[in-house]
C-alpha positions in Angstrom: 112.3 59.8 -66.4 114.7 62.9 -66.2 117.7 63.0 -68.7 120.3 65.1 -66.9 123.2 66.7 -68.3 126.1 65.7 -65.9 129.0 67.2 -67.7 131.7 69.1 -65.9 130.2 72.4 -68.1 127.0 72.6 -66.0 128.7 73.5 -62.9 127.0 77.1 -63.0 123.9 75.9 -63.7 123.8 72.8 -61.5 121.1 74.9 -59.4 118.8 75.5 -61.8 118.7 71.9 -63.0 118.0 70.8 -60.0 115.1 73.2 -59.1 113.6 72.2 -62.2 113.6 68.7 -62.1 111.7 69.5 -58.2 109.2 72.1 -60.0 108.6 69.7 -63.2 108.2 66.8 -60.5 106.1 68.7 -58.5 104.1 69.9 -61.0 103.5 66.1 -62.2 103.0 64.6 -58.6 100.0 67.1 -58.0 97.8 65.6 -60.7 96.3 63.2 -58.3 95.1 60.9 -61.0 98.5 59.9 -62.3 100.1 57.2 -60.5 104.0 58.5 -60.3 107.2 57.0 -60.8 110.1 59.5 -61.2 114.2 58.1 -62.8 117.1 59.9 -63.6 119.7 59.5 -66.2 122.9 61.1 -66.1 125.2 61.5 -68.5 129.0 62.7 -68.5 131.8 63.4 -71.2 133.2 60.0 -72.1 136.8 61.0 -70.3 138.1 57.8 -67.8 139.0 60.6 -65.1 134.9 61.4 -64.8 133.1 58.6 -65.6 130.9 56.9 -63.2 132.0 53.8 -60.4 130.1 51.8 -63.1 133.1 52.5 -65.1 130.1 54.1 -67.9 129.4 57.6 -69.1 126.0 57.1 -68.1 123.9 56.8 -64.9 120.3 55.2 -64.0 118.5 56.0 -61.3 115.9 53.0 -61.0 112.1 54.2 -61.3 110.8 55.3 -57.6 107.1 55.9 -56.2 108.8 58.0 -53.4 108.6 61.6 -54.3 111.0 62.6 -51.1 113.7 60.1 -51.6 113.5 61.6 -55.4 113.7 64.7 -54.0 116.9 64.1 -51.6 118.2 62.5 -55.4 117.6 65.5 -57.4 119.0 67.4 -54.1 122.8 65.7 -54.1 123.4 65.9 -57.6 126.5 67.7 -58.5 128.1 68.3 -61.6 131.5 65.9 -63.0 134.8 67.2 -61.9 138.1 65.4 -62.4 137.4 63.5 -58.6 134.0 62.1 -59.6 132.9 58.9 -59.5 
């Protein structure tokens, strides 16, 4: 389970978070004796113009055995900004 800062501050490093989370991921999901399930969390400021459709400041990405649909996660996350939902 990833905890991901989703805050509108990480715009410039929204990259690098999410080649992390692929490397660390990666890294994991190539010890062939570990049966793999891969979450995300993700957490915003508590402001009511960014919060998520759930109306929270917090996200949970259910618990997956499929590395690529991870993957295509990790790929579309983007940082808060005053139109998220």
């Amino acid at each position: 389970m990833f905890c991901v800062d989703n805050t509108m501050s990480t715009k410039p490093y929204m990259d690098a978070i999410r080649s992390a989370v692929e490397q660390i991921a990666k890294s994991v999901a190539d010890l062939k004796s570990v049966k793999l399930r891969l979450g995300i969390v993700l957490y915003r400021d508590h402001i009511p113009q960014i919060l998520f459709a759930n109306g929270e400041a917090t996200e949970l990405r259910d618990l997956t055995e499929d590395l690529n649909g991870f993957y295509g996660q990790i790929q579309n996350l983007k940082e808060a900004d005053n139109g998220s939902v």
